[in-house]
NUTI-361268 format. One line per 8 residues: number of its first residue (from 1); their letters; for each residue x, y, z of N, C-alpha, C. Coordinates in steps of 0.05 Angstrom, whole numbers, plus 5000, padded with zeros to 4 digits. Example, Ala and Ser with C-alpha at 12.3 -4.5 7.8 and 13.67 -1.06 7.14 Angstrom:
<nodes>
1	as	5264/4886/5156/5246/4910/5156/5264/4934/5156 | 5257/4955/5142/5273/4979/5143/5258/5001/5157;
</nodes>
This chain:
<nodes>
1	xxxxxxxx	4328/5321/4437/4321/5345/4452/4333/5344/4479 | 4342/5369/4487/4350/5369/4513/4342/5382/4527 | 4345/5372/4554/4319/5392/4579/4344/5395/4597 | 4342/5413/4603/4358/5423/4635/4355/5405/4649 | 4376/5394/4667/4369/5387/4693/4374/5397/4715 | 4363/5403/4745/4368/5408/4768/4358/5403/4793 | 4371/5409/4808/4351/5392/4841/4338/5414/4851 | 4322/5412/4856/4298/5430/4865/4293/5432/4895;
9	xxxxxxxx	4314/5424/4903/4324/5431/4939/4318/5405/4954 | 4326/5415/4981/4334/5387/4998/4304/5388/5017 | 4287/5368/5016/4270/5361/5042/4271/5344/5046 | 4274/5344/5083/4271/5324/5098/4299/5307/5089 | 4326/5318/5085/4345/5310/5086/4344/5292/5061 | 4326/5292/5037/4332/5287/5018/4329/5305/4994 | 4344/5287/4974/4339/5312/4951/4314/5306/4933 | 4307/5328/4932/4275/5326/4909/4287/5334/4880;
17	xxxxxxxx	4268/5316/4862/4291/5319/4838/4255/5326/4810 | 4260/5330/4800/4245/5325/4778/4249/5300/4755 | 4228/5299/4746/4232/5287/4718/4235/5294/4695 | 4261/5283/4682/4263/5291/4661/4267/5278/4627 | 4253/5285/4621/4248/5266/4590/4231/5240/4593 | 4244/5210/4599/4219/5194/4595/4220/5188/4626 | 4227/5170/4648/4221/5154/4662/4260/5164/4677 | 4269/5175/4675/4291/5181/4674/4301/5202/4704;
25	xxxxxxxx	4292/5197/4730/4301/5218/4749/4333/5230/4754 | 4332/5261/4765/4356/5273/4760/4362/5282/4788 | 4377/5277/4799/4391/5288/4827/4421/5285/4829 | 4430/5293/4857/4450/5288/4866/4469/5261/4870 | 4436/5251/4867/4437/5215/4888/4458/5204/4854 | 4439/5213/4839/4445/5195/4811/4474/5196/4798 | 4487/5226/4812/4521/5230/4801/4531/5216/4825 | 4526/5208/4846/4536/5199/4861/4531/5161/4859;
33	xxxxxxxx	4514/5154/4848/4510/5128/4833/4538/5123/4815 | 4536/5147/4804/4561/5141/4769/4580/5145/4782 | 4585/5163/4801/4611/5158/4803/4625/5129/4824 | 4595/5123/4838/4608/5097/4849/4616/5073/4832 | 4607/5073/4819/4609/5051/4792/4652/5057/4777 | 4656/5073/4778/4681/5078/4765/4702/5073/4782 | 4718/5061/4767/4745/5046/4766/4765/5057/4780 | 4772/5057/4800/4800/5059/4819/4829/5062/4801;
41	xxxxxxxx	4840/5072/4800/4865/5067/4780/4886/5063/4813 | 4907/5051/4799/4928/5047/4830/4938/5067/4846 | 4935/5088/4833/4945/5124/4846/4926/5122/4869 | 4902/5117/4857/4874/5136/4875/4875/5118/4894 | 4880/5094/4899/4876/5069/4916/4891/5067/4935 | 4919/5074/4924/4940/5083/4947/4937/5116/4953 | 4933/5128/4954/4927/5156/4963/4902/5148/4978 | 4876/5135/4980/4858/5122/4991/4875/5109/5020;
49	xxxxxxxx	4888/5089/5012/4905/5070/5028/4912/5097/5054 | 4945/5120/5047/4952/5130/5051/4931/5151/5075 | 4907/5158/5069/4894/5173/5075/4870/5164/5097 | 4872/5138/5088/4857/5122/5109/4887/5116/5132 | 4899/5109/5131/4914/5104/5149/4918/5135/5171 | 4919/5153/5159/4919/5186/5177/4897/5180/5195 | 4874/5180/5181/4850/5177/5201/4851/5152/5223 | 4866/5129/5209/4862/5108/5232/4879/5116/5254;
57	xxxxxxxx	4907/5131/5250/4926/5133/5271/4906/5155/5285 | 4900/5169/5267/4884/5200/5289/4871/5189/5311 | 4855/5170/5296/4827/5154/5319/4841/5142/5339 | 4863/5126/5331/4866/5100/5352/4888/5107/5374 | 4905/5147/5360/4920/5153/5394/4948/5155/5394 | 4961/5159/5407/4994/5154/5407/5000/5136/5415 | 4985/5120/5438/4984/5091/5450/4977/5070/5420 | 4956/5071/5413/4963/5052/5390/4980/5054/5373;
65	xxxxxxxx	4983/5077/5358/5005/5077/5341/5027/5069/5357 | 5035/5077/5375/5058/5058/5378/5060/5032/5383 | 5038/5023/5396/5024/4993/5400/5033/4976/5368 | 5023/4994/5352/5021/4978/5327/5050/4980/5310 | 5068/5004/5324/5100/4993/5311/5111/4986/5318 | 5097/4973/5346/5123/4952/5363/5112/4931/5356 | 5091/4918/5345/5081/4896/5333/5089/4893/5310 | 5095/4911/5291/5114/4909/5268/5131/4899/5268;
73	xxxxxxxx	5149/4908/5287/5180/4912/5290/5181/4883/5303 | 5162/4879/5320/5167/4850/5339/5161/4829/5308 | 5146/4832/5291/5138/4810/5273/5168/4805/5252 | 5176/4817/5255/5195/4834/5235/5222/4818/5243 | 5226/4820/5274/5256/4806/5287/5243/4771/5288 | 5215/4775/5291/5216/4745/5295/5221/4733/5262 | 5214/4740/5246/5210/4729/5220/5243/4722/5211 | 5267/4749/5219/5293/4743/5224/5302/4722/5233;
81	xxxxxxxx	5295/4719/5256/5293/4696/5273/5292/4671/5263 | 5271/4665/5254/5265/4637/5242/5275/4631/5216 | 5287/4650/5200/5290/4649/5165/5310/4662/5158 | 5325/4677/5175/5346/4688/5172/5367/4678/5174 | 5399/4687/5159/5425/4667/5156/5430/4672/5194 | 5443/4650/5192/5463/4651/5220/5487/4649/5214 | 5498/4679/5226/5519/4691/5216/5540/4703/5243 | 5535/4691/5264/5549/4700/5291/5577/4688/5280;
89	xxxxxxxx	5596/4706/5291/5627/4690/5297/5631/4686/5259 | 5619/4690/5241/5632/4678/5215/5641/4713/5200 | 5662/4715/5183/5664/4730/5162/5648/4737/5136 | 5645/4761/5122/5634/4761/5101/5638/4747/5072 | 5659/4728/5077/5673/4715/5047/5666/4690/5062 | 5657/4677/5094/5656/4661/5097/5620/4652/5090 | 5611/4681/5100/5570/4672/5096/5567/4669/5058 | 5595/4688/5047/5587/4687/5024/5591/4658/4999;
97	xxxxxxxx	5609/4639/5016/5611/4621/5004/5598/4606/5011 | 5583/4602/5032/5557/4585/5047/5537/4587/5030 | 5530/4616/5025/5508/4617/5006/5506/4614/4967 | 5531/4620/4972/5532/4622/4936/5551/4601/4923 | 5556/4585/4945/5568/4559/4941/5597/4562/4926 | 5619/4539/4924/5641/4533/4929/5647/4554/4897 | 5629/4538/4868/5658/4552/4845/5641/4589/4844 | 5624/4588/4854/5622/4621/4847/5645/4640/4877;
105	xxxxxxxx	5654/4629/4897/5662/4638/4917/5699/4634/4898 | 5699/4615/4887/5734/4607/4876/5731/4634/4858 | 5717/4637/4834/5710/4655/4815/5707/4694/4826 | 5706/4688/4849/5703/4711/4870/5736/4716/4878 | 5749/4698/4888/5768/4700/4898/5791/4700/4882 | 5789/4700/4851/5814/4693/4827/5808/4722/4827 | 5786/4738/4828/5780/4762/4814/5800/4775/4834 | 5787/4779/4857/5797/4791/4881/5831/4790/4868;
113	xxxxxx	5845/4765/4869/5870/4753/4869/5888/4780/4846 | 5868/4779/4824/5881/4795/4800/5877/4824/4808 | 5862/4824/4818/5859/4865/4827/5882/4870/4843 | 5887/4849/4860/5906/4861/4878/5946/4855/4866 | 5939/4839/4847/5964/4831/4830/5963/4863/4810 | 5947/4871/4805/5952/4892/4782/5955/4919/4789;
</nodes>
């Protein structure tokens, strides 16, 4: 058997609900229960992400936001810094045989050799 359900208005900033069927209360509160319980898929989480970030830049100003992309950018050159090739004064066939070592740089250079022979 099925009974209607509905909220029977707001007092005192809450909702008054009836009962319905056995032991079973019906409001607002209770769709807002179920829907806290349900599962995030990766869309909603990053659109969440995305949307929280609007509100944080709104709150925190043009002074922070920029505060916080020069902290980027500074984390960003230092990380270069410490982990990055050092490549001053050298050529690109020179960093490339540094890194990919002697027979793939020979195997690089036969190729080169025949393109320009043909």
């Amino acid at each position: 058997m099925r009974t209607a359900r509905r909220d029977e208005g707001i007092v005192d900033g809450r909702v008054r609900t009836r009962q319905v069927g056995s032991d079973h209360v019906v409001g607002s509160t209770d769709i807002l229960r179920r829907l806290e319980r349900l599962p995030l898929s990766r869309i909603q989480i990053g659109l969440l992400f995305v949307g929280g970030l609007g509100y944080t830049f709104n709150a925190i100003g043009f002074g922070g936001v920029f505060g916080m992309t020069t902290a980027v950018l500074a984390a960003a050159a230092l990380a270069a810094l410490i982990v990055g090739l050092r490549t001053a004064g050298k050529t690109l066939e020179e960093i490339a045989a540094e890194e990919l070592g002697p027979r793939r740089s020979a195997v690089r250079q036969r190729t080169i050799a025949r393109a320009r022979g043909a």
